[in-house]
BAZA-485301 format. One record per residue (C-alpha): x, y, z; residue number from 1. Coordinates in Angstrom, 1 decimal. Example, Ala and Ser with C-alpha at 12.3 -4.5 7.8 and 13.67 -1.06 7.14 Angstrom:
2
12.3|-4.5|7.8|1
13.7|-1.1|7.1|2
***
This chain:
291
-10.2|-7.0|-32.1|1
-6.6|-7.3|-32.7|2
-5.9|-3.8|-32.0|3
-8.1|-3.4|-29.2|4
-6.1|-6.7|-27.2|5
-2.7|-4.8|-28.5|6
-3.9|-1.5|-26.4|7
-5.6|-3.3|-23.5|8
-1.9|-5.1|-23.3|9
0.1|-2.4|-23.0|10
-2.2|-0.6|-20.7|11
-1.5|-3.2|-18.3|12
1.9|-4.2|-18.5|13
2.9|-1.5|-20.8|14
6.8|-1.8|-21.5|15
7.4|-5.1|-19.4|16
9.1|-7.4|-21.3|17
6.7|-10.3|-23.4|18
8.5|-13.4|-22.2|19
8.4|-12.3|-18.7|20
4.8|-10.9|-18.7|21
3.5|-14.3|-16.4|22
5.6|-13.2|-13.8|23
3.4|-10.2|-13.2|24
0.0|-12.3|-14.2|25
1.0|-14.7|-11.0|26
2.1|-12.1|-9.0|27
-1.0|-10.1|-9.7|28
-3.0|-13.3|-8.5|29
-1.2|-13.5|-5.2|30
-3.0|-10.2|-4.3|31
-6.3|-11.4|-4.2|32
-4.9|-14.9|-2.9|33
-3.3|-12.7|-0.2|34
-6.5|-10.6|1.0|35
-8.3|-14.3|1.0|36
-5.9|-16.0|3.0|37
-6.2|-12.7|5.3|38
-9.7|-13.2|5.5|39
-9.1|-16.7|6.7|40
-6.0|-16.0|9.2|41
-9.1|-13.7|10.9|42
-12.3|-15.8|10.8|43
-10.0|-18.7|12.5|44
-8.4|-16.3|14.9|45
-4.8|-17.1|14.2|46
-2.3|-14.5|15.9|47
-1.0|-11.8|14.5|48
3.0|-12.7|14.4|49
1.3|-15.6|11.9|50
-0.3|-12.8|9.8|51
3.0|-10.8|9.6|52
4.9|-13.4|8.3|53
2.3|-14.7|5.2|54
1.7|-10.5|4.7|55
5.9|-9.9|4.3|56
6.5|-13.3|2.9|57
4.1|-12.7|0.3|58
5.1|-9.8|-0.8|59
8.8|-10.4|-1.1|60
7.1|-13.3|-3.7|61
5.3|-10.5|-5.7|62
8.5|-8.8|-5.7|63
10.9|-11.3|-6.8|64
8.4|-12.2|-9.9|65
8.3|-8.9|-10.4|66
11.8|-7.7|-10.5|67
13.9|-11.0|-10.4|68
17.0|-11.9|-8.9|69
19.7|-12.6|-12.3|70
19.9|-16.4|-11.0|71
16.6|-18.1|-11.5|72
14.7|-15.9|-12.6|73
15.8|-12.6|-15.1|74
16.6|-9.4|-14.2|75
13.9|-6.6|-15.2|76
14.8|-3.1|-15.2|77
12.4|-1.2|-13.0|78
11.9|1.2|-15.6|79
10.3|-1.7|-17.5|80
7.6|-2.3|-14.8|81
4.8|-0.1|-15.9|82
1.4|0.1|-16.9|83
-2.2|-0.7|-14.7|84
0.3|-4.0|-13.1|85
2.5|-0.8|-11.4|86
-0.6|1.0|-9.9|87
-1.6|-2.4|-8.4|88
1.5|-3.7|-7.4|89
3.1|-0.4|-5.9|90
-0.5|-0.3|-3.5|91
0.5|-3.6|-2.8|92
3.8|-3.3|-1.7|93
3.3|0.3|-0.2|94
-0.1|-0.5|2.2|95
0.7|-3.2|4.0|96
4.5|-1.9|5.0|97
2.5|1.4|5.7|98
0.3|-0.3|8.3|99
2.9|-2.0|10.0|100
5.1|0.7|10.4|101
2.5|2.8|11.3|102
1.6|0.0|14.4|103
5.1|0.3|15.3|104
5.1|4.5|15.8|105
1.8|4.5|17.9|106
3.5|1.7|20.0|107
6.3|4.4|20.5|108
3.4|7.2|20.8|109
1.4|5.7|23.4|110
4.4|4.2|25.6|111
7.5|6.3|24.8|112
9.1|7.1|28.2|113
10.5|10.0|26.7|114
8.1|12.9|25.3|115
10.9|14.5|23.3|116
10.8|11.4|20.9|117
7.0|11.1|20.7|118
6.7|14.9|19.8|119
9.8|14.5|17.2|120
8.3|11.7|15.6|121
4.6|13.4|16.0|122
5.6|16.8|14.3|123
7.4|14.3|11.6|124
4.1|13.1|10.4|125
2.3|16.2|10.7|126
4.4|17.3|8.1|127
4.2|14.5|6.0|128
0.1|14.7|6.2|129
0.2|18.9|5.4|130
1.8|18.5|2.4|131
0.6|16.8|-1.0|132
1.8|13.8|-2.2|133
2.7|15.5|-5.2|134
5.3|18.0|-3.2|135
6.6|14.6|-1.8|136
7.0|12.7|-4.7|137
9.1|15.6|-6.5|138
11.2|15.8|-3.2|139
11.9|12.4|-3.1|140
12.6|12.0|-6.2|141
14.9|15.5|-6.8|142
15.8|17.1|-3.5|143
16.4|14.3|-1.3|144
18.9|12.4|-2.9|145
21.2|16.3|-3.2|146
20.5|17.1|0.3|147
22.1|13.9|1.3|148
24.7|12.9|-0.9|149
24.7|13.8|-4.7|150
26.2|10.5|-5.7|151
22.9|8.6|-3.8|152
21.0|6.9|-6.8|153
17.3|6.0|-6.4|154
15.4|5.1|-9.0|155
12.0|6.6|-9.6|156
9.9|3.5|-8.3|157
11.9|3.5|-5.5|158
11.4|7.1|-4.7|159
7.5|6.6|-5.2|160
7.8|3.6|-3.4|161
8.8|5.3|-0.1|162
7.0|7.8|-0.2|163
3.7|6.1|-0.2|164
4.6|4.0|2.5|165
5.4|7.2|4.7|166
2.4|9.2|2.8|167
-0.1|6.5|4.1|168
1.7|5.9|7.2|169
0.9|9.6|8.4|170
-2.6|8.8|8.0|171
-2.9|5.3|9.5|172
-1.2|6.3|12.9|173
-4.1|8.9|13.3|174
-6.6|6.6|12.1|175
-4.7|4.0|15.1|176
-4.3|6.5|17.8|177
-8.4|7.3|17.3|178
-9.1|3.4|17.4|179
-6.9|3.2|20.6|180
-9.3|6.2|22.4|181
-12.2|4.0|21.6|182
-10.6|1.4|23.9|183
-12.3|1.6|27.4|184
-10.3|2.8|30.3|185
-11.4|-0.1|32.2|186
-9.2|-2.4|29.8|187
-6.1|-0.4|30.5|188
-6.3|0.0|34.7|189
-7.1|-4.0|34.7|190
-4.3|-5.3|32.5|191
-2.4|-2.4|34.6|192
-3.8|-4.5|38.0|193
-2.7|-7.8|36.1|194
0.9|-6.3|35.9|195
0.9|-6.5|31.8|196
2.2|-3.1|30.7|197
4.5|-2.1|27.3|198
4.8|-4.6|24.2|199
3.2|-7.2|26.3|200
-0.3|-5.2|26.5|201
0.1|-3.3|23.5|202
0.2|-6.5|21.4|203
-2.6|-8.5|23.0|204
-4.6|-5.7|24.1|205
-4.6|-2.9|22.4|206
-3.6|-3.6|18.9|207
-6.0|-6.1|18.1|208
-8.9|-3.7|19.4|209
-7.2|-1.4|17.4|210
-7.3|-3.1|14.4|211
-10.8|-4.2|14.9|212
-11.9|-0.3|15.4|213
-10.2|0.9|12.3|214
-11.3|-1.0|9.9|215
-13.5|0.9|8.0|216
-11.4|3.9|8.0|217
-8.7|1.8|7.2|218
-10.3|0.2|3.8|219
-11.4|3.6|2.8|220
-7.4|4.8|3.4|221
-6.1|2.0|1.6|222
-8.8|2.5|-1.5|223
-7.4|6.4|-1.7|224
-4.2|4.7|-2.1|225
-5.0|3.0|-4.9|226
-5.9|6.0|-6.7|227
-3.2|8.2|-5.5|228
-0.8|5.5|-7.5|229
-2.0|7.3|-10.4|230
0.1|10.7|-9.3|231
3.5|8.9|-9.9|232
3.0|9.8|-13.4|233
4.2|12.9|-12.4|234
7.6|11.7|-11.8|235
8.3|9.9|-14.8|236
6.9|6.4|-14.3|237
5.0|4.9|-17.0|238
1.7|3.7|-14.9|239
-1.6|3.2|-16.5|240
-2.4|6.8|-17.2|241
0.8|7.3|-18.5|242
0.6|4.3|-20.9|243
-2.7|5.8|-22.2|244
-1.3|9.3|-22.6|245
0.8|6.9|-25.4|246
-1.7|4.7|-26.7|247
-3.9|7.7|-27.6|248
-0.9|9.6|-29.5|249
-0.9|6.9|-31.9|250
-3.0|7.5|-34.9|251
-4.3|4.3|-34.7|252
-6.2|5.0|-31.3|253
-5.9|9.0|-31.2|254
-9.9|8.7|-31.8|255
-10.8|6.6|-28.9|256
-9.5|8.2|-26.0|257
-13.3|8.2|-24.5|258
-13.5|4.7|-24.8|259
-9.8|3.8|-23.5|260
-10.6|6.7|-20.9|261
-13.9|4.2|-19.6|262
-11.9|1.2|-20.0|263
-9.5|2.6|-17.4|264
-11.9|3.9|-15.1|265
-13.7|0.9|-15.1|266
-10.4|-1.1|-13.7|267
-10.2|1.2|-11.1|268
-14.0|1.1|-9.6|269
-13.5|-2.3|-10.4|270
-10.7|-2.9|-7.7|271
-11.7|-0.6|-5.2|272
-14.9|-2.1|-5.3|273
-13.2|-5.2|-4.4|274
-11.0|-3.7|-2.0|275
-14.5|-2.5|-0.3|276
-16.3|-5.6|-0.8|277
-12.7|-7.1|1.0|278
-13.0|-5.0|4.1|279
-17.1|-6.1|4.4|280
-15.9|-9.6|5.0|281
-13.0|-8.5|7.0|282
-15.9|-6.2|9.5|283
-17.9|-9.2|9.5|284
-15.5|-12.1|10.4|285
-14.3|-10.1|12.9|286
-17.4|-9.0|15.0|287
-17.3|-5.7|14.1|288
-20.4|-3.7|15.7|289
-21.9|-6.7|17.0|290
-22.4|-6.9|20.9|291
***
Protein backbone atom coordinates (compact mmCIF):
# COMPACT_ATOMS: atom_id res chain seq x y z
CA UNK A 1 0.00 0.00 0.00
CA UNK A 2 3.00 1.94 0.61
CA UNK A 3 4.21 1.67 -2.86
CA UNK A 4 1.08 2.16 -4.41
CA UNK A 5 0.53 5.89 -2.39
CA UNK A 6 4.41 6.47 -3.46
CA UNK A 7 3.29 6.07 -7.35
CA UNK A 8 -0.17 7.67 -7.02
CA UNK A 9 2.02 10.70 -5.43
CA UNK A 10 4.21 11.24 -8.01
CA UNK A 11 1.64 10.88 -10.64
CA UNK A 12 0.05 13.80 -9.43
CA UNK A 13 2.54 16.15 -8.31
CA UNK A 14 5.43 14.31 -9.76
CA UNK A 15 8.67 16.43 -9.08
CA UNK A 16 7.07 19.31 -7.09
CA UNK A 17 8.71 19.87 -4.09
CA UNK A 18 7.24 17.87 -0.66
CA UNK A 19 7.02 20.88 1.65
CA UNK A 20 5.33 22.92 -0.87
CA UNK A 21 2.94 20.08 -2.19
CA UNK A 22 -0.34 22.02 -0.22
CA UNK A 23 0.16 24.83 -2.30
CA UNK A 24 -1.02 22.84 -5.27
CA UNK A 25 -3.67 20.71 -3.07
CA UNK A 26 -5.48 24.38 -2.26
CA UNK A 27 -4.96 25.53 -5.50
CA UNK A 28 -6.38 22.49 -7.08
CA UNK A 29 -9.52 23.08 -4.71
CA UNK A 30 -10.10 26.63 -5.97
CA UNK A 31 -10.96 25.02 -9.38
CA UNK A 32 -13.94 23.36 -8.34
CA UNK A 33 -14.66 26.35 -5.84
CA UNK A 34 -14.28 28.56 -8.94
CA UNK A 35 -16.78 26.62 -11.39
CA UNK A 36 -19.32 26.69 -8.18
CA UNK A 37 -19.03 30.21 -7.49
CA UNK A 38 -19.55 30.45 -11.46
CA UNK A 39 -22.58 28.65 -11.10
CA UNK A 40 -23.79 30.90 -8.53
CA UNK A 41 -22.66 34.43 -10.22
CA UNK A 42 -25.24 32.90 -13.04
CA UNK A 43 -28.36 31.50 -11.22
CA UNK A 44 -28.34 35.16 -9.35
CA UNK A 45 -27.78 37.01 -12.54
CA UNK A 46 -24.84 39.01 -11.43
CA UNK A 47 -23.12 40.93 -14.47
CA UNK A 48 -20.50 39.84 -16.29
CA UNK A 49 -17.65 42.69 -15.35
CA UNK A 50 -18.33 40.81 -11.66
CA UNK A 51 -17.58 37.37 -13.29
CA UNK A 52 -14.35 38.65 -14.90
CA UNK A 53 -12.89 39.84 -12.01
CA UNK A 54 -13.55 36.48 -9.51
CA UNK A 55 -12.50 34.40 -13.05
CA UNK A 56 -8.93 36.52 -13.31
CA UNK A 57 -8.62 37.12 -9.64
CA UNK A 58 -8.85 33.54 -9.05
CA UNK A 59 -6.55 32.45 -11.17
CA UNK A 60 -3.76 34.75 -10.39
CA UNK A 61 -4.44 32.83 -6.72
CA UNK A 62 -3.90 29.40 -8.37
CA UNK A 63 -0.94 30.84 -9.81
CA UNK A 64 0.85 32.42 -7.01
CA UNK A 65 0.46 28.96 -4.93
CA UNK A 66 1.53 27.46 -7.70
CA UNK A 67 4.68 29.20 -8.61
CA UNK A 68 5.26 31.69 -5.66
CA UNK A 69 6.57 35.02 -5.54
CA UNK A 70 10.36 34.65 -3.33
CA UNK A 71 8.65 36.96 -0.48
CA UNK A 72 5.91 35.02 1.21
CA UNK A 73 5.68 32.35 -0.37
CA UNK A 74 8.92 30.22 -2.12
CA UNK A 75 9.96 30.25 -5.34
CA UNK A 76 9.27 26.96 -7.47
CA UNK A 77 11.03 26.30 -10.59
CA UNK A 78 8.40 25.67 -13.29
CA UNK A 79 10.21 22.79 -14.30
CA UNK A 80 9.16 21.40 -10.92
CA UNK A 81 5.38 21.70 -11.61
CA UNK A 82 4.49 18.52 -13.12
CA UNK A 83 2.52 15.53 -12.92
CA UNK A 84 -1.71 15.05 -13.22
CA UNK A 85 -1.67 18.89 -10.91
CA UNK A 86 0.04 20.35 -14.58
CA UNK A 87 -2.71 18.89 -16.91
CA UNK A 88 -5.33 20.42 -14.47
CA UNK A 89 -3.91 23.48 -13.75
CA UNK A 90 -2.54 24.48 -17.35
CA UNK A 91 -6.64 23.83 -18.56
CA UNK A 92 -7.21 26.07 -15.94
CA UNK A 93 -5.16 28.84 -16.59
CA UNK A 94 -5.36 28.24 -20.51
CA UNK A 95 -9.55 28.09 -20.86
CA UNK A 96 -10.82 30.76 -19.27
CA UNK A 97 -7.97 33.45 -20.85
CA UNK A 98 -8.98 31.52 -24.16
CA UNK A 99 -12.70 32.53 -23.74
CA UNK A 100 -12.05 35.95 -22.98
CA UNK A 101 -9.78 36.73 -25.59
CA UNK A 102 -11.72 34.99 -27.88
CA UNK A 103 -15.00 37.51 -26.80
CA UNK A 104 -12.68 40.29 -27.36
CA UNK A 105 -11.75 39.16 -31.31
CA UNK A 106 -15.48 38.50 -32.33
CA UNK A 107 -16.17 42.04 -30.77
CA UNK A 108 -13.51 43.25 -33.29
CA UNK A 109 -15.08 40.73 -35.97
CA UNK A 110 -18.52 41.76 -35.85
CA UNK A 111 -17.86 45.69 -35.39
CA UNK A 112 -14.44 46.35 -36.92
CA UNK A 113 -14.90 49.50 -39.18
CA UNK A 114 -12.05 48.35 -41.05
CA UNK A 115 -12.34 44.90 -43.03
CA UNK A 116 -8.60 44.74 -43.53
CA UNK A 117 -8.17 44.03 -39.67
CA UNK A 118 -11.12 41.67 -39.39
CA UNK A 119 -9.77 39.50 -42.39
CA UNK A 120 -6.02 39.82 -40.84
CA UNK A 121 -7.07 38.67 -37.63
CA UNK A 122 -9.70 36.02 -39.42
CA UNK A 123 -6.95 34.36 -41.71
CA UNK A 124 -4.74 34.44 -38.20
CA UNK A 125 -6.98 31.93 -36.63
CA UNK A 126 -7.64 29.90 -39.57
CA UNK A 127 -4.21 29.09 -39.42
CA UNK A 128 -4.04 28.45 -36.01
CA UNK A 129 -7.25 25.92 -36.33
CA UNK A 130 -5.54 24.01 -39.71
CA UNK A 131 -2.63 23.07 -37.98
CA UNK A 132 -2.20 20.48 -34.97
CA UNK A 133 -1.45 21.39 -31.71
CA UNK A 134 1.42 19.40 -31.92
CA UNK A 135 3.04 21.50 -34.99
CA UNK A 136 2.26 24.46 -32.49
CA UNK A 137 3.68 23.38 -29.52
CA UNK A 138 7.15 22.50 -31.30
CA UNK A 139 6.96 26.03 -32.87
CA UNK A 140 6.40 27.68 -29.96
CA UNK A 141 8.66 26.11 -28.15
CA UNK A 142 11.77 25.92 -31.02
CA UNK A 143 11.09 28.33 -33.84
CA UNK A 144 9.52 31.17 -32.40
CA UNK A 145 11.73 32.31 -29.90
CA UNK A 146 14.87 32.20 -33.17
CA UNK A 147 12.59 33.95 -35.46
CA UNK A 148 12.28 36.67 -33.01
CA UNK A 149 15.24 37.14 -31.19
CA UNK A 150 17.62 34.23 -30.24
CA UNK A 151 18.46 35.57 -26.88
CA UNK A 152 14.22 35.42 -26.00
CA UNK A 153 13.96 32.66 -23.20
CA UNK A 154 10.59 30.91 -22.62
CA UNK A 155 10.34 28.21 -20.70
CA UNK A 156 8.49 25.18 -21.81
CA UNK A 157 5.25 25.80 -19.67
CA UNK A 158 5.22 29.02 -20.88
CA UNK A 159 5.38 28.01 -24.49
CA UNK A 160 2.53 25.36 -23.90
CA UNK A 161 0.92 27.85 -22.01
CA UNK A 162 0.30 30.16 -24.88
CA UNK A 163 -0.31 28.10 -27.14
CA UNK A 164 -3.32 26.60 -25.69
CA UNK A 165 -4.77 29.74 -25.01
CA UNK A 166 -4.46 30.77 -28.81
CA UNK A 167 -5.17 26.84 -29.80
CA UNK A 168 -8.61 27.04 -28.05
CA UNK A 169 -9.14 30.56 -28.87
CA UNK A 170 -9.35 29.63 -32.68
CA UNK A 171 -12.03 27.43 -31.88
CA UNK A 172 -14.18 29.46 -29.40
CA UNK A 173 -14.45 32.63 -31.78
CA UNK A 174 -16.17 30.12 -34.29
CA UNK A 175 -18.08 28.54 -31.75
CA UNK A 176 -19.02 32.65 -30.73
CA UNK A 177 -19.62 33.97 -34.15
CA UNK A 178 -22.21 30.77 -34.68
CA UNK A 179 -23.95 31.69 -31.31
CA UNK A 180 -24.09 35.34 -32.49
CA UNK A 181 -26.07 34.10 -36.05
CA UNK A 182 -28.54 32.48 -33.76
CA UNK A 183 -29.36 35.95 -32.43
CA UNK A 184 -32.52 37.21 -34.16
CA UNK A 185 -32.28 40.09 -36.50
CA UNK A 186 -35.07 41.76 -34.75
CA UNK A 187 -32.73 42.16 -31.57
CA UNK A 188 -30.12 43.99 -33.65
CA UNK A 189 -32.55 46.67 -35.88
CA UNK A 190 -34.29 47.50 -32.27
CA UNK A 191 -31.24 48.13 -30.16
CA UNK A 192 -30.14 49.87 -33.68
CA UNK A 193 -33.73 52.03 -33.28
CA UNK A 194 -32.83 52.51 -29.46
CA UNK A 195 -29.46 54.21 -30.64
CA UNK A 196 -27.28 51.39 -28.66
CA UNK A 197 -24.57 50.31 -31.19
CA UNK A 198 -20.62 48.98 -30.58
CA UNK A 199 -19.38 47.88 -26.94
CA UNK A 200 -22.58 49.27 -25.55
CA UNK A 201 -24.79 46.48 -27.50
CA UNK A 202 -22.22 43.96 -27.82
CA UNK A 203 -21.93 43.69 -24.06
CA UNK A 204 -25.57 43.67 -23.01
CA UNK A 205 -26.95 42.24 -26.04
CA UNK A 206 -25.09 40.11 -27.77
CA UNK A 207 -22.58 38.52 -25.63
CA UNK A 208 -24.77 37.32 -23.01
CA UNK A 209 -26.97 35.61 -25.82
CA UNK A 210 -23.89 34.50 -26.97
CA UNK A 211 -22.79 32.93 -24.09
CA UNK A 212 -26.13 31.39 -23.41
CA UNK A 213 -26.09 29.70 -27.09
CA UNK A 214 -22.70 28.25 -26.82
CA UNK A 215 -22.70 26.57 -24.02
CA UNK A 216 -22.81 23.13 -24.89
CA UNK A 217 -20.24 23.47 -27.59
CA UNK A 218 -18.38 25.31 -25.29
CA UNK A 219 -18.17 22.48 -22.34
CA UNK A 220 -17.49 19.95 -24.97
CA UNK A 221 -14.38 22.49 -26.23
CA UNK A 222 -13.16 23.04 -22.99
CA UNK A 223 -13.38 19.01 -22.09
CA UNK A 224 -11.06 18.43 -25.45
CA UNK A 225 -8.82 20.73 -23.74
CA UNK A 226 -8.33 18.91 -20.96
CA UNK A 227 -7.17 16.00 -22.83
CA UNK A 228 -5.05 17.83 -25.28
CA UNK A 229 -2.96 18.92 -21.94
CA UNK A 230 -1.70 15.50 -22.31
CA UNK A 231 0.35 16.49 -25.81
CA UNK A 232 2.75 18.83 -23.92
CA UNK A 233 4.61 15.79 -23.13
CA UNK A 234 5.84 16.15 -26.37
CA UNK A 235 7.80 19.10 -25.46
CA UNK A 236 9.50 18.13 -22.53
CA UNK A 237 7.10 18.71 -19.68
CA UNK A 238 6.76 16.09 -17.14
CA UNK A 239 2.69 15.95 -17.07
CA UNK A 240 0.86 12.83 -15.88
CA UNK A 241 1.67 10.71 -18.81
CA UNK A 242 5.05 11.61 -18.70
CA UNK A 243 5.42 10.83 -14.89
CA UNK A 244 3.97 7.32 -15.70
CA UNK A 245 6.26 6.77 -18.68
CA UNK A 246 8.78 6.99 -15.25
CA UNK A 247 6.96 5.21 -12.75
CA UNK A 248 6.67 2.21 -15.07
CA UNK A 249 10.57 2.13 -15.87
CA UNK A 250 11.14 1.34 -12.33
CA UNK A 251 11.43 -2.28 -11.56
CA UNK A 252 9.31 -1.87 -8.83
CA UNK A 253 6.22 -0.97 -11.03
CA UNK A 254 7.55 -2.04 -14.59
CA UNK A 255 4.67 -4.88 -14.16
CA UNK A 256 1.76 -2.72 -13.63
CA UNK A 257 1.58 -0.43 -16.32
CA UNK A 258 -2.17 -1.77 -17.00
CA UNK A 259 -3.22 -0.96 -13.75
CA UNK A 260 -1.42 2.59 -13.51
CA UNK A 261 -2.56 2.93 -17.18
CA UNK A 262 -6.61 2.54 -15.64
CA UNK A 263 -5.72 4.53 -12.74
CA UNK A 264 -4.85 7.43 -15.09
CA UNK A 265 -7.71 7.07 -17.29
CA UNK A 266 -9.99 6.94 -14.64
CA UNK A 267 -8.79 10.69 -13.48
CA UNK A 268 -9.45 11.84 -16.67
CA UNK A 269 -13.17 10.53 -17.30
CA UNK A 270 -13.38 11.42 -13.92
CA UNK A 271 -12.87 15.32 -14.48
CA UNK A 272 -14.45 15.60 -17.72
CA UNK A 273 -17.31 14.02 -16.31
CA UNK A 274 -17.36 16.77 -13.91
CA UNK A 275 -16.60 19.31 -16.34
CA UNK A 276 -19.88 17.84 -18.23
CA UNK A 277 -21.94 17.47 -15.28
CA UNK A 278 -20.59 21.56 -14.61
CA UNK A 279 -21.90 22.74 -17.91
CA UNK A 280 -25.58 20.75 -17.14
CA UNK A 281 -26.01 23.11 -14.22
CA UNK A 282 -24.62 25.92 -16.10
CA UNK A 283 -27.52 25.09 -19.22
CA UNK A 284 -29.98 24.82 -16.58
CA UNK A 285 -29.43 27.94 -14.35
CA UNK A 286 -29.37 29.82 -17.23
CA UNK A 287 -32.63 28.86 -19.22
CA UNK A 288 -31.07 27.25 -21.76
CA UNK A 289 -33.76 25.68 -24.34
CA UNK A 290 -36.60 26.71 -22.27
CA UNK A 291 -39.22 29.15 -23.77
Amino acid sequence: MFDLLSALDFLSFGFYPDIDKWRLVLAIVIIPMHAVLTVFCVKNRYRLSYCLVLTLGLQMLTLWLSIGDGAILRSVKLDELSGLCLNLLLAYWSIPLATILAAGICFILINASSKSLAYILGLFFDLIRSLPLVTLLFFNTLILPMLFNPKLIITRLEAAWITLIFFLCAYTIQIFLGAYEAISYHQHESAKALGISGWKKYRHIDLPQMLKHSLPALISTYIGMIKDTTLVMIIGLADSLGNLQLLISRNAYKHYYIEFFFILGFLFWLTCTLCGWWGKQLERTSNYGKT
